[in-house]
N, CA, C and O of each residue as an XYZ file, in Angstrom:
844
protein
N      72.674    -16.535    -31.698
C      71.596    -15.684    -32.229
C      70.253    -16.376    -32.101
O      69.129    -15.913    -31.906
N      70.727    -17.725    -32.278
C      69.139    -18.148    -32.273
C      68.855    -18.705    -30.818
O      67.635    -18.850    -30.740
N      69.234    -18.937    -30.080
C      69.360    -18.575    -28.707
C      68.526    -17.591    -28.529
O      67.306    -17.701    -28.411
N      69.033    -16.801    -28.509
C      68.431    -14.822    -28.151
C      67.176    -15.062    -28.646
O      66.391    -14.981    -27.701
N      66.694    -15.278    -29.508
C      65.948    -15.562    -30.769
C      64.864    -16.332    -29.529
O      64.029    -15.761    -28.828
N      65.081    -17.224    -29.548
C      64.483    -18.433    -28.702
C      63.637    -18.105    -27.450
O      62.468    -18.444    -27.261
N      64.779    -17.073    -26.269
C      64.573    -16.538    -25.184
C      63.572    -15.616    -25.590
O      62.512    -15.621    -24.965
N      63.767    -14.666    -26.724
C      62.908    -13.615    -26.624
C      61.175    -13.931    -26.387
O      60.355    -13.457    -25.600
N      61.077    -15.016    -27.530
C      59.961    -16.046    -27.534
C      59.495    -16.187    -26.584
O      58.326    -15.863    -26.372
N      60.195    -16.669    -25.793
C      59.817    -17.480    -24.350
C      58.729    -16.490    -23.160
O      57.661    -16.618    -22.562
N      59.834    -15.490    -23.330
C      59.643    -14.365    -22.938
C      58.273    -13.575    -22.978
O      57.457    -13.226    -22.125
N      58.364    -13.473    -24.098
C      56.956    -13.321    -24.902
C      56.060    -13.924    -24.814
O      55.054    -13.238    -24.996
N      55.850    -14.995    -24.601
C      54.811    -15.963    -24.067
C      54.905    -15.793    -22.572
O      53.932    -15.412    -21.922
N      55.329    -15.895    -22.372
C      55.490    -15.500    -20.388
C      54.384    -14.274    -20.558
O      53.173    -14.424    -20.394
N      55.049    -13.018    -20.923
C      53.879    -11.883    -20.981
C      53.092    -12.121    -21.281
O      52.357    -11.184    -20.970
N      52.620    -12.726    -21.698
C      51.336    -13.453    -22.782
C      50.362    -13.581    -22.092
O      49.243    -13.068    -22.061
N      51.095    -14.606    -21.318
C      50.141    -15.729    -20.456
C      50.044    -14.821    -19.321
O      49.019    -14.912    -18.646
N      51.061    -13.826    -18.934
C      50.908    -13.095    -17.265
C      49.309    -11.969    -17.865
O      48.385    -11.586    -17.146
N      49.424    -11.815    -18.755
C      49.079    -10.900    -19.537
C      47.430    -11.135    -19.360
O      46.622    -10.397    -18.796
N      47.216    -12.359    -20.007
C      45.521    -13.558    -20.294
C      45.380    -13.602    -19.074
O      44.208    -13.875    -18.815
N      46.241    -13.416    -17.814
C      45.645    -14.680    -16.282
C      45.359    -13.495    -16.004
O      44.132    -13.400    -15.980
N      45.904    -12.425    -15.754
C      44.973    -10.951    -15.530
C      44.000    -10.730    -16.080
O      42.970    -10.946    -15.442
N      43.887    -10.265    -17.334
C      42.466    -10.486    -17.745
C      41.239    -11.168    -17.358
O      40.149    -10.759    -16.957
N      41.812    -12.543    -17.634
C      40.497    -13.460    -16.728
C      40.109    -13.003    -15.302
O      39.002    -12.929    -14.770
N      41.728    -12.631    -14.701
C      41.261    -12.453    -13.159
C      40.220    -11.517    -12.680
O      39.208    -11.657    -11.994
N      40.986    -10.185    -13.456
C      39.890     -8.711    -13.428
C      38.303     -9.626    -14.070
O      37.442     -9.614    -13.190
N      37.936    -10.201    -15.096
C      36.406    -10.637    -15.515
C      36.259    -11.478    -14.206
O      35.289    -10.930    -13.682
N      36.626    -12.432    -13.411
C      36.135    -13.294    -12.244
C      36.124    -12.212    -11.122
O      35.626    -12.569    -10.054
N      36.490    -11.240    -11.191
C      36.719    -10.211     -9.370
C      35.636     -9.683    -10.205
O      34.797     -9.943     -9.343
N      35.044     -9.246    -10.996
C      34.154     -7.910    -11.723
C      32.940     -8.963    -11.433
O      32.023     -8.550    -10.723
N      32.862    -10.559    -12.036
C      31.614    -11.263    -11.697
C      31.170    -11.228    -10.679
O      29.975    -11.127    -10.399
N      32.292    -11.326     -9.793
C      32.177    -11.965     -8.186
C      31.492    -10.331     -7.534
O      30.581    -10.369     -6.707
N      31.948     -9.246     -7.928
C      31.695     -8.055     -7.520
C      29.740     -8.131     -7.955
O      28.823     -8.234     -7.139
N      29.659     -8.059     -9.099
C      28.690     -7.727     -9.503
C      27.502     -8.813     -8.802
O      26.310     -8.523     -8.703
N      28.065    -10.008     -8.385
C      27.159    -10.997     -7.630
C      26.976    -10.138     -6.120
O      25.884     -9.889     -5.608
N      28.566     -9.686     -5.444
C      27.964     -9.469     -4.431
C      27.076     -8.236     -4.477
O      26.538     -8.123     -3.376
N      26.769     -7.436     -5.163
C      26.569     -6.078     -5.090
C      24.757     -6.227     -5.768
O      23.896     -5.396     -6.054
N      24.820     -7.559     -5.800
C      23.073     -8.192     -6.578
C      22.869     -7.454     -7.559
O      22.131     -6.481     -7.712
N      23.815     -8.157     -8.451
C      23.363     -8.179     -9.941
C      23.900     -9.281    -10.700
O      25.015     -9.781    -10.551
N      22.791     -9.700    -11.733
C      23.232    -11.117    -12.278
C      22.585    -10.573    -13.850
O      21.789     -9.644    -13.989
N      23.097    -11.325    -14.822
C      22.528    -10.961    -16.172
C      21.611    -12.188    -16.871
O      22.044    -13.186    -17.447
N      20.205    -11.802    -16.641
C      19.435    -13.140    -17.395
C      18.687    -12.583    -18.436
O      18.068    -11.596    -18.039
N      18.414    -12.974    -20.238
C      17.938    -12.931    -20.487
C      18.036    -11.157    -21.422
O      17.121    -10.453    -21.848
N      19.457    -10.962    -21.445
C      19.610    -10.276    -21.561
C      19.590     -8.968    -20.313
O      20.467     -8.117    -20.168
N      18.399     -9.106    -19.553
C      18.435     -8.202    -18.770
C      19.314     -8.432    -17.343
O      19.312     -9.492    -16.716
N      20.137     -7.105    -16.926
C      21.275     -7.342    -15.740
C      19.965     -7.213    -14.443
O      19.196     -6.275    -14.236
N      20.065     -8.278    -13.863
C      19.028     -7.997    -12.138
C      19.811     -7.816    -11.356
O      20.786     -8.472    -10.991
N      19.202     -6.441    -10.920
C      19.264     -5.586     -9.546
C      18.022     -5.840     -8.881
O      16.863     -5.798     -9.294
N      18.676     -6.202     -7.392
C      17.423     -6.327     -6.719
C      17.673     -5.843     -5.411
O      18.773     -5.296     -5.338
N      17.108     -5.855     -4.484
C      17.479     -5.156     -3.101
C      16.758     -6.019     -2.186
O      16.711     -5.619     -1.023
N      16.214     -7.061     -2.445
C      15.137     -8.173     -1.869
C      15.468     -9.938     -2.711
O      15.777    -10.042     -3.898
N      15.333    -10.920     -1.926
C      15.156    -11.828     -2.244
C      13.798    -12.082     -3.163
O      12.797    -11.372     -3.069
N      13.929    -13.267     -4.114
C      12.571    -13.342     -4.877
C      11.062    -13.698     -3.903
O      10.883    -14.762     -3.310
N      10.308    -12.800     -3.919
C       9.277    -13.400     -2.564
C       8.592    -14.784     -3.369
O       8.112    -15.028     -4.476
N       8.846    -15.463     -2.182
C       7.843    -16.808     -2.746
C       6.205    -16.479     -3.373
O       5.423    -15.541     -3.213
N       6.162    -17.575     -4.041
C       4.610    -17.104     -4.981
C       3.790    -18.465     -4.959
O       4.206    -19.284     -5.778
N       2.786    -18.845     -4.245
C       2.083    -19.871     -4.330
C       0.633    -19.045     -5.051
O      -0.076    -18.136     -4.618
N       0.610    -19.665     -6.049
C      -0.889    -19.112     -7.062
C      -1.904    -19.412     -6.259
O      -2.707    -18.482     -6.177
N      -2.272    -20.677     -5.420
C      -3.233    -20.671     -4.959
C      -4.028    -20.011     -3.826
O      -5.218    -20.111     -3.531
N      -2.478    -18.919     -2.972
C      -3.073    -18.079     -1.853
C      -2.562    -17.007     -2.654
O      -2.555    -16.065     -1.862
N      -2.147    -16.604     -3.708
C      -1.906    -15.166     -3.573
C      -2.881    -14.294     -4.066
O      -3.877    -14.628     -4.708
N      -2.458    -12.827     -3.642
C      -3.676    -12.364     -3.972
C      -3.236    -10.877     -4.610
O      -2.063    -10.543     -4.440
N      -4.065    -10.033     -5.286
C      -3.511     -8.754     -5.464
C      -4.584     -7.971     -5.085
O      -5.768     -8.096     -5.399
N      -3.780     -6.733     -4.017
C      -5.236     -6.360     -3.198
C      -4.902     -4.411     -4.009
O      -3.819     -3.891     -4.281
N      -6.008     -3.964     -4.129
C      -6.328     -2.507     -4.722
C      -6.892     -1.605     -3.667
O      -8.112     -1.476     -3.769
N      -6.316     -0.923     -2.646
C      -7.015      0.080     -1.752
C      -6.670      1.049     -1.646
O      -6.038      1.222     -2.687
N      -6.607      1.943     -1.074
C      -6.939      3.217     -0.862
C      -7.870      4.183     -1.176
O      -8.932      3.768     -0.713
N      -8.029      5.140     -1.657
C      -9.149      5.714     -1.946
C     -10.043      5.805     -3.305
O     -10.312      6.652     -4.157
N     -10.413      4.155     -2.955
C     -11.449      3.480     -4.255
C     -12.888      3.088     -3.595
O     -13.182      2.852     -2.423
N     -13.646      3.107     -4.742
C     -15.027      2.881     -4.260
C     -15.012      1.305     -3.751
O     -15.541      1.042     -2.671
N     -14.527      0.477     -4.378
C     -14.983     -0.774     -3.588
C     -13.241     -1.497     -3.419
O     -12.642     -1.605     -4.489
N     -12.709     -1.824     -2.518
C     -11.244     -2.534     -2.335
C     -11.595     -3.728     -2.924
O     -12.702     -4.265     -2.944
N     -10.245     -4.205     -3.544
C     -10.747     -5.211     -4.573
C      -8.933     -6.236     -3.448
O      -7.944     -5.813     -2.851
N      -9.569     -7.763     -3.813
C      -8.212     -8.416     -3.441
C      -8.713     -9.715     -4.478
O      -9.824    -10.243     -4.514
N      -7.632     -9.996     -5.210
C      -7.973    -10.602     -6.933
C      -7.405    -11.714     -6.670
O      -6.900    -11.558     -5.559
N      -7.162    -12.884     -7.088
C      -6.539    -14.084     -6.728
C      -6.007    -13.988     -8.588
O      -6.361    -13.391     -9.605
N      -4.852    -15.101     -8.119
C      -4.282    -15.158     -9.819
C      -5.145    -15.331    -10.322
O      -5.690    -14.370    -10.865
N      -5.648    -16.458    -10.399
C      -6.614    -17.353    -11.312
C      -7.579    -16.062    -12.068
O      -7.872    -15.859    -13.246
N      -7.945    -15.225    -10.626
C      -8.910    -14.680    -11.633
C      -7.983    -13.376    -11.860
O      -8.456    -12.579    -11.049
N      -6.928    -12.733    -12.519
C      -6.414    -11.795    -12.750
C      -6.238    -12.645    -14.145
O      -6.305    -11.955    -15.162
N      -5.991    -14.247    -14.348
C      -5.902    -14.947    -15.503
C      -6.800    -14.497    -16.594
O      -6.645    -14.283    -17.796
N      -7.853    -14.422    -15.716
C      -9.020    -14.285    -16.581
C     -10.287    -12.789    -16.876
O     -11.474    -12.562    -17.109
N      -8.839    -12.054    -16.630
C      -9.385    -10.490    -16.827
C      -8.991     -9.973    -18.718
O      -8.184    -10.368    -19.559
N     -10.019     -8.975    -18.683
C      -9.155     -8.643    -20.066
C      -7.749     -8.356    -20.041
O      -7.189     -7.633    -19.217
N      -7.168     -9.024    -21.082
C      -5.363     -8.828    -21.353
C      -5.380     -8.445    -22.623
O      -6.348     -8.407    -23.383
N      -3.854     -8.056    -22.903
C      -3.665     -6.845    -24.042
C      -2.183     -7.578    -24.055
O      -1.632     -8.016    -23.045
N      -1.614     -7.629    -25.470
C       0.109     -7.957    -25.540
C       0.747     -6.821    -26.154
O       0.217     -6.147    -27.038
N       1.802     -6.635    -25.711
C       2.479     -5.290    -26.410
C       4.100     -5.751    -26.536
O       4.678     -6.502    -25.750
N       4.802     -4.970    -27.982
C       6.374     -5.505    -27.525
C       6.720     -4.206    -27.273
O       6.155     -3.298    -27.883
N       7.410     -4.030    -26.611
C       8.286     -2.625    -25.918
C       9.758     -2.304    -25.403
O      10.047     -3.003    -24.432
N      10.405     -1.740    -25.660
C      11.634     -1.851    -24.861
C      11.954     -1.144    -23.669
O      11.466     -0.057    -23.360
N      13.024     -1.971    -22.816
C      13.266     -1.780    -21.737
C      13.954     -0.864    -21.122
O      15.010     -1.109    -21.706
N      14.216     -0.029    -20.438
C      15.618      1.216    -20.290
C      16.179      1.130    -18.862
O      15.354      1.515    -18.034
N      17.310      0.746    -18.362
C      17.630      0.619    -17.226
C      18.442      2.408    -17.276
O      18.798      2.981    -18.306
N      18.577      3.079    -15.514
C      18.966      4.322    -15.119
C      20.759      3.999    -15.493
O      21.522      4.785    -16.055
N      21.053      2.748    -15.032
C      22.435      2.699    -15.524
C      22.738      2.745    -17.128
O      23.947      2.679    -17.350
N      22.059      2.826    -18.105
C      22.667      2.944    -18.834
C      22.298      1.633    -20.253
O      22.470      1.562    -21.470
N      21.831      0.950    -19.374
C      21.786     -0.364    -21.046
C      20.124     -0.801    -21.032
O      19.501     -0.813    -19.970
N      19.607     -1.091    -22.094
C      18.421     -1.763    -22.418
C      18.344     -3.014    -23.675
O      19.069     -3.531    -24.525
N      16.995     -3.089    -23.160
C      16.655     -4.368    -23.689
C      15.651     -3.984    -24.685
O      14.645     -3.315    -24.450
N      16.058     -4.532    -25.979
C      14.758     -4.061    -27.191
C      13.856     -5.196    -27.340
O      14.135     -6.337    -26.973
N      12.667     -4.810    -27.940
C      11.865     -5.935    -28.707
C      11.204     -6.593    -27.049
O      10.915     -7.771    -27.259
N      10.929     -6.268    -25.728
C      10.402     -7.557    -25.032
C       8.670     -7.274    -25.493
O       7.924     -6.339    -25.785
N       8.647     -8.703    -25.336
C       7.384     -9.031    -25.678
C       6.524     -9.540    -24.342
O       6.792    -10.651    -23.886
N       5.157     -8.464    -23.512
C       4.842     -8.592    -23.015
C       2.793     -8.889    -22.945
O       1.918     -8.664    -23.781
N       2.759     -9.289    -21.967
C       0.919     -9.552    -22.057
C       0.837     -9.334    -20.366
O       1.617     -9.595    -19.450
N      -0.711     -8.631    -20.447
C      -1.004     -8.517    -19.302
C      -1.891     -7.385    -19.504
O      -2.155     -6.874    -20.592
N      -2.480     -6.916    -17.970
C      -3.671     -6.300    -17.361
C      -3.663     -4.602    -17.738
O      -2.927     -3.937    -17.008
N      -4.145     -4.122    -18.422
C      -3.988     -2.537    -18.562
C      -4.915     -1.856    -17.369
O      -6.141     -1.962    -17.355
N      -4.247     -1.232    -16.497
C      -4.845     -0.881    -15.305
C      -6.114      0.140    -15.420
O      -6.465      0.712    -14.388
N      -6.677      0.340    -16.399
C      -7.505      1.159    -16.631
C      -8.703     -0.224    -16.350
O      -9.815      0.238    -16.091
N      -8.674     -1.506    -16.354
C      -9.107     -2.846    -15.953
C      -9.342     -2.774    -14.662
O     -10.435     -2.405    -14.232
N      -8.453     -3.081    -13.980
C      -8.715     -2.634    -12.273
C      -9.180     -1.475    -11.936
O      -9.831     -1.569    -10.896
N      -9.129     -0.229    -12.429
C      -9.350      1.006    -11.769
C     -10.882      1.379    -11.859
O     -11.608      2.111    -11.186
N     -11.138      0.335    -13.299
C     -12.742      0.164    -13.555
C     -13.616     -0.417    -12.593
O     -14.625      0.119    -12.135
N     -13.062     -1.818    -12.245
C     -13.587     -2.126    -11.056
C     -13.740     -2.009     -9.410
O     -14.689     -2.451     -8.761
N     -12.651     -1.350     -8.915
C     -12.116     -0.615     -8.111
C     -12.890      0.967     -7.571
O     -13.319      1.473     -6.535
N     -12.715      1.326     -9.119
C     -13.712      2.515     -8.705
C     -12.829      3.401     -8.086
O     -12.381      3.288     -6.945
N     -12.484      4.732     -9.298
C     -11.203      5.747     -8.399
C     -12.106      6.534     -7.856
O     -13.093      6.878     -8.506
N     -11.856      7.025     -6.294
C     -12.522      8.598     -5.764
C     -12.300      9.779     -6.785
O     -11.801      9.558     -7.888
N     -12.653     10.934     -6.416
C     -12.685     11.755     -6.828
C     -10.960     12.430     -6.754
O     -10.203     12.825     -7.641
N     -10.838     12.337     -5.444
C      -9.542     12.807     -4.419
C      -8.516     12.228     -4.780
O      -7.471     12.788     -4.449
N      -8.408     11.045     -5.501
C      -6.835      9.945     -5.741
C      -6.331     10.201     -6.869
O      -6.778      9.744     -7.921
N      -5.544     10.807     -6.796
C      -4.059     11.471     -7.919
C      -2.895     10.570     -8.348
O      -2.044     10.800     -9.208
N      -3.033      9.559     -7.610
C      -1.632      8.834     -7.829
C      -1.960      7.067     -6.980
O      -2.661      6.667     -6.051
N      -1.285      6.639     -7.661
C      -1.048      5.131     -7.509
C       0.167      4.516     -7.074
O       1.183      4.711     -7.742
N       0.202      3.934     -6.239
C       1.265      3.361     -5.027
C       1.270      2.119     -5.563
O       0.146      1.637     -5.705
N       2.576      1.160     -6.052
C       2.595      0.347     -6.301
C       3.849     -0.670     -5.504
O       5.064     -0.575     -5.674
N       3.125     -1.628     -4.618
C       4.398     -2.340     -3.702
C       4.624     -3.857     -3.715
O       3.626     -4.565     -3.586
N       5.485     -4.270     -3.816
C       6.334     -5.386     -3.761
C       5.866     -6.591     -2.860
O       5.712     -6.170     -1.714
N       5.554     -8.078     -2.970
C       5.358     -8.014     -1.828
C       6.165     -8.779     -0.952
O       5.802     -9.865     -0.500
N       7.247     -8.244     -0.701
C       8.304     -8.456     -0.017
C       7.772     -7.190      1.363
O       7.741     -7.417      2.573
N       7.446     -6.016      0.718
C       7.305     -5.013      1.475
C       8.576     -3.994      1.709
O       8.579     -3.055      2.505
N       9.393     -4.290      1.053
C      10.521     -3.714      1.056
C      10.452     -2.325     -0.093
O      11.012     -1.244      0.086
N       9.789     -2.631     -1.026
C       9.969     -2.114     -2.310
C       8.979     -1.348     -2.781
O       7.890     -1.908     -2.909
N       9.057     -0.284     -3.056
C       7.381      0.326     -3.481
C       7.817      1.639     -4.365
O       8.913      2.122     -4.081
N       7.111      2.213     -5.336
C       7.507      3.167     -6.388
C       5.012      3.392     -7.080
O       3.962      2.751     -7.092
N       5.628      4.819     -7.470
C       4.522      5.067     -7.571
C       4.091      5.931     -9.252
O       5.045      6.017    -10.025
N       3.322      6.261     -9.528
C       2.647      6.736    -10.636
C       1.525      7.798    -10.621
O       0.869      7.737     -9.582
N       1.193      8.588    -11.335
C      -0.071      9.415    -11.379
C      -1.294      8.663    -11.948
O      -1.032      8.109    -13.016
N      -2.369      8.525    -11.580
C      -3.448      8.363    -12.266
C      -3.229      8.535    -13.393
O      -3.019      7.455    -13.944
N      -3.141      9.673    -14.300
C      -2.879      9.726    -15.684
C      -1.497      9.337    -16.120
O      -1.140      9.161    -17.285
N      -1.012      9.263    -15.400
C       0.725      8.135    -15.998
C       0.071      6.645    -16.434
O       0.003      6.198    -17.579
N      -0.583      5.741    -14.677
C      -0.968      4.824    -15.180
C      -1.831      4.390    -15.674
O      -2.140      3.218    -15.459
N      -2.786      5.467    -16.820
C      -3.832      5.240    -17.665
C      -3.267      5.545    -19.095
O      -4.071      5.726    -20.009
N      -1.699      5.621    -19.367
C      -1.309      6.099    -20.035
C      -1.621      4.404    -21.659
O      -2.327      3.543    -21.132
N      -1.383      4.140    -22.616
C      -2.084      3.146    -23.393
C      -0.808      2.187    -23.526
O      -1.265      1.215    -24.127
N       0.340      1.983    -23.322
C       1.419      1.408    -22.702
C       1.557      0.565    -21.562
O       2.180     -0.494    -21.631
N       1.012      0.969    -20.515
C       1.252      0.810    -18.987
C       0.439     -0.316    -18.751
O      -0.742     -0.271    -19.095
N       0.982     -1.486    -18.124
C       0.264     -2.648    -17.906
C       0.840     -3.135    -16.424
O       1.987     -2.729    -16.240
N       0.448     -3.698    -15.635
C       0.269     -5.559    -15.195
C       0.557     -6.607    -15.845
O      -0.310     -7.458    -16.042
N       1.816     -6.750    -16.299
C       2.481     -7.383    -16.626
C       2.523     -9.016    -16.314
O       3.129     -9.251    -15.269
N       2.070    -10.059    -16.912
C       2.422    -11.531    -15.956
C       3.442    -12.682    -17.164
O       3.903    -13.805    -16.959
N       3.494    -11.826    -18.361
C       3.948    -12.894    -19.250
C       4.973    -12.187    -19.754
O       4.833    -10.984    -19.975
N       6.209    -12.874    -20.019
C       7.208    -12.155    -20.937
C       7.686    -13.381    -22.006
O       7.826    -14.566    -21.703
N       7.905    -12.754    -23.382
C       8.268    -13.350    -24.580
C       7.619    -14.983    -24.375
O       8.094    -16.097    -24.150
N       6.292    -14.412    -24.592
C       5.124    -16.085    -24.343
C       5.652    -17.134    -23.058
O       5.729    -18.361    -23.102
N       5.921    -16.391    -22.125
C       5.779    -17.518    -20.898
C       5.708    -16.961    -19.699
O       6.454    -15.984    -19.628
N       5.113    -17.182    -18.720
C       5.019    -17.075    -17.872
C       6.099    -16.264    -17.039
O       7.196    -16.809    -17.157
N       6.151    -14.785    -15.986
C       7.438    -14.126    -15.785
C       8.526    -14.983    -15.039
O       8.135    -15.544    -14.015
N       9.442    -15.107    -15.300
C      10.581    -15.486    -14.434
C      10.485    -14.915    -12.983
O       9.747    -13.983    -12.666
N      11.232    -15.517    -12.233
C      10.994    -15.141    -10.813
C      11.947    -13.566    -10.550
O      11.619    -12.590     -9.876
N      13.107    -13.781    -11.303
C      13.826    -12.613    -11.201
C      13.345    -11.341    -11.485
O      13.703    -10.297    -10.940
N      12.011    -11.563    -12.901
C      11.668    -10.970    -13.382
C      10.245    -10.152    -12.738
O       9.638     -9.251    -13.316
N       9.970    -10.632    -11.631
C       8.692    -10.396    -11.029
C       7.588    -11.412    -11.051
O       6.466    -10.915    -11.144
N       7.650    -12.768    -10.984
C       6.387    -13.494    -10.829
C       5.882    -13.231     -9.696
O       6.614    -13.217     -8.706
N       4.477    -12.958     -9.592
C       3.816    -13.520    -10.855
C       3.446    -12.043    -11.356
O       3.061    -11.997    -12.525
N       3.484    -11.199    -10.872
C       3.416     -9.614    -11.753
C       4.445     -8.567    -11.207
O       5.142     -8.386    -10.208
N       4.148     -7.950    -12.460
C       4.630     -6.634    -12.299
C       4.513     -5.227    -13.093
O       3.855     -5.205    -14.133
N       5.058     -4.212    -12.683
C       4.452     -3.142    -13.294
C       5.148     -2.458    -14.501
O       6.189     -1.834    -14.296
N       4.656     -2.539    -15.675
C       5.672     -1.886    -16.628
C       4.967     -0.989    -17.271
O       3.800     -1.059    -17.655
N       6.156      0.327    -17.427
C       6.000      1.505    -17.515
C       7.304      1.713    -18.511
O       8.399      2.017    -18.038
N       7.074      1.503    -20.079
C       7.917      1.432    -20.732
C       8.468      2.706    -20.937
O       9.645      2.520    -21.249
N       8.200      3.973    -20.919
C       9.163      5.353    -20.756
C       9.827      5.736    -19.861
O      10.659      6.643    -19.901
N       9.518      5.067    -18.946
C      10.352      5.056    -17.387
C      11.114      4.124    -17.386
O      11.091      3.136    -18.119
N      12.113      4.485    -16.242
C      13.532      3.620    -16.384
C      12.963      2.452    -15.570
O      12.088      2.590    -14.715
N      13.522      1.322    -15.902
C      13.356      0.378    -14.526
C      13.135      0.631    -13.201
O      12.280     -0.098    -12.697
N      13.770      1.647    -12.298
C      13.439      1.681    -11.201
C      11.681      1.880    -10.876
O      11.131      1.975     -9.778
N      11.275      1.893    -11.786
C      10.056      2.744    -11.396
C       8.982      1.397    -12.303
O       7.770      1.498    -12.111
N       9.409      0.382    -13.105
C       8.915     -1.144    -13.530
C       8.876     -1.972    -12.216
O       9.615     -2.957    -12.235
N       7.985     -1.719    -10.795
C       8.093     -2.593     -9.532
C       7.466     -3.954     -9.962
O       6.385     -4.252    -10.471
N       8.784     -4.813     -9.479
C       8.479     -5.961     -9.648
C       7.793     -7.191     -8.788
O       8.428     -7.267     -7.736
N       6.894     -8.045     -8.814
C       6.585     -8.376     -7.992
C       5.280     -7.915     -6.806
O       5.008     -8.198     -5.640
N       4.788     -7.172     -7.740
C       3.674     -6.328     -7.715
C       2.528     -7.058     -6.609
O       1.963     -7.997     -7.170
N       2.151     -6.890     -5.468
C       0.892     -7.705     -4.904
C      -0.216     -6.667     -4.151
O      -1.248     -6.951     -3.543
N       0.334     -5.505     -4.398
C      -0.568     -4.362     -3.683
C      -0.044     -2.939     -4.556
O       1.060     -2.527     -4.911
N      -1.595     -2.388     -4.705
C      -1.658     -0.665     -5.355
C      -2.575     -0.600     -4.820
O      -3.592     -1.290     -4.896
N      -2.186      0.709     -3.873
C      -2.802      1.578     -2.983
C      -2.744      3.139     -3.896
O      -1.698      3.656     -4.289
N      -4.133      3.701     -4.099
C      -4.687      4.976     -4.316
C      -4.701      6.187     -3.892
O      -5.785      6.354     -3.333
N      -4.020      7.218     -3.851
C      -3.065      7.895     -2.739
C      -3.216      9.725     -2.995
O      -2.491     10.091     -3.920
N      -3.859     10.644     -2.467
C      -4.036     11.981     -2.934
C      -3.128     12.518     -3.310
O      -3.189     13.301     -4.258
N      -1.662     12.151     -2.449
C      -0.218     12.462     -2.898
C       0.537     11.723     -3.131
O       0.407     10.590     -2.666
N       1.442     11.990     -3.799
C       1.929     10.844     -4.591
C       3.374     10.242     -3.325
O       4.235     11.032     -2.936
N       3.344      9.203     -3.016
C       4.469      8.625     -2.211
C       6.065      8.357     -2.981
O       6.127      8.104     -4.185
N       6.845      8.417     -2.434
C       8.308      8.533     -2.342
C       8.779      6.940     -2.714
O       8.427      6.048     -1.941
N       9.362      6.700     -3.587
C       9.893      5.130     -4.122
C      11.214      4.979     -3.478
O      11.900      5.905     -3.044
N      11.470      3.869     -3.460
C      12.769      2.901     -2.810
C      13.924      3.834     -3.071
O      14.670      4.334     -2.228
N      13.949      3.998     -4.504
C      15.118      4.752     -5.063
C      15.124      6.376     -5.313
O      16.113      7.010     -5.680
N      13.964      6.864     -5.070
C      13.735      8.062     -5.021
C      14.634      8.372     -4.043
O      15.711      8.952     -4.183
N      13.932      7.786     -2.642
C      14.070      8.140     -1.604
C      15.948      8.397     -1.512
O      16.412      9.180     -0.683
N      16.635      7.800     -2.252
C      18.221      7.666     -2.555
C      18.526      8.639     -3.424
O      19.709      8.957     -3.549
N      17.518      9.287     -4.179
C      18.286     10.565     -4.790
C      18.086     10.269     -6.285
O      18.864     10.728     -7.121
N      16.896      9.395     -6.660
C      16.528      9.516     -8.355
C      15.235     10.016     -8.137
O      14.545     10.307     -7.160
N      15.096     10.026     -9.693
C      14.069     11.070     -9.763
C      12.588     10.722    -10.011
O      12.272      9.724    -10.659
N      11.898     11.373     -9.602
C      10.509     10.975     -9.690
C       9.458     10.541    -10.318
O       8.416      9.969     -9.997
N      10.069     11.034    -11.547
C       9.609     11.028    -13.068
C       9.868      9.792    -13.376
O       9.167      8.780    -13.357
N      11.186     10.026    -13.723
C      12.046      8.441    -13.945
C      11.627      8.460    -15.234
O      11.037      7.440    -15.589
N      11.804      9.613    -16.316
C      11.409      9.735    -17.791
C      12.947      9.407    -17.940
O      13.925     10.083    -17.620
N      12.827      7.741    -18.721
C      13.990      7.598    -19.904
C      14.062      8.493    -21.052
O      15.018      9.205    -21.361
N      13.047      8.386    -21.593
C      13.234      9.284    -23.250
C      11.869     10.714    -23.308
O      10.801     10.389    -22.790
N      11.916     11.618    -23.678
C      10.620     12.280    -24.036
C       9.433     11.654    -24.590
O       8.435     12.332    -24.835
C-alpha cells in the first residue's frame, strides 16, 4: 500500500515538473516571439517599432518645420532646449489594448513653433516624420493646437530614452500610440492631411482612444 502510495507521488511530481517545463517553455517561445515580431517591454511601456533607434548626435541634429509656413524654421537641440516648455502628467493608450498611467512629461507645445514658423492661410494639417524616414503620422492644425499636445523631450524627469524617441517626439495623449511619432526631426504643413505608417495598414485616422 505504501508502495502504491509512494508511486502515486512520484508520479505526481513527474506531472508536476512536465507540467512547470511547459509553462516556462510557452513564456520563453512567447518572449522569443514577441522579440522577433519587435516588441520589448521597458518601463512599463511594450515597444513596437518598425525601424531601428535612429542615431542622435545633439550637436548636428536639427528639427526642420516646412511646408506651407511663412518662414521654414530648422532648430538645433540646444536651442529647442531653450524654447518655452510646459510639463504635463498624462496617460498613455496603446491600439492593442494596454496603457500606461501617470507619465510625466515636459516639452514644446506646438502652438511655440507654429508661432514662429508662421502657418499660411491654406495649411490644415501637420505631417509629422521620423527621422529614420520610414515613419510618419499626421494631425490637424486644430488637433495639434489642442492644450495637451506637445514636443515631447523629457519623460518622468530625464531625458527620453532612445526606445522612447530621443531626442523628441510627438504626444497626443487622446490618441492611441500609433499616432505619438517617435523620434520626431521633421513637421511639414500640408493642405491635406497625409496617410500614416499604420493608417496606410488599415487603422484609423483619428486614432481617438477615448472621447
Amino acid at each position: 500500500m505504501n508502495q502504491e502510495k509512494e508511486s502515486k507521488t512520484i508520479l505526481n511530481r513527474r506531472r508536476f515538473l512536465i507540467l512547470l517545463g511547459i509553462i516556462f517553455g510557452a513564456i520563453i517561445a512567447g518572449l522569443e516571439f514577441l522579440k522577433q515580431i519587435g516588441i520589448t517591454a521597458i518601463n512599463k511601456f511594450r515597444i513596437r517599432s518598425i525601424e531601428q533607434n535612429p542615431a542622435f548626435d545633439p550637436a548636428t541634429w536639427k528639427l526642420t518645420i516646412d511646408g506651407l509656413v511663412n518662414k521654414p524654421l530648422a532648430i538645433s537641440y540646444d536651442e529647442l532646449l531653450k524654447l518655452e516648455s510646459e510639463e504635463q502628467v498624462s496617460d498613455f493608450h496603446c491600439v492593442e489594448g494596454w496603457s500606461v498611467q501617470n507619465v510625466k512629461w515636459k516639452g514644446v507645445r506646438l502652438k511655440v513653433l507654429f508661432n514662429k514658423a508662421g502657418i499660411l492661410p491654406e495649411a490644415g494639417f501637420a505631417s509629422f516624420h521620423s527621422a529614420s524616414g520610414l515613419y510618419s503620422d499626421s494631425l490637424s492644425i486644430k488637433e495639434s493646437l489642442e492644450p495637451d499636445v506637445m514636443l515631447a523631450y523629457m519623460m518622468n524627469d530625464a531625458p527620453l530614452p532612445e526606445e522612447q524617441g530621443l531626442p523628441l517626439r510627438l504626444l497626443m495623449p487622446r490618441m492611441f500610440g500609433y499616432k505619438n511619432v517617435k523620434w520626431v526631426n521633421r513637421i511639414t504643413l500640408t493642405k491635406e492631411q497625409e496617410t500614416g505608417y499604420w493608417e496606410n495598414l488599415g487603422y484609423q485616422t483619428d486614432g481617438v482612444s477615448y472621447p
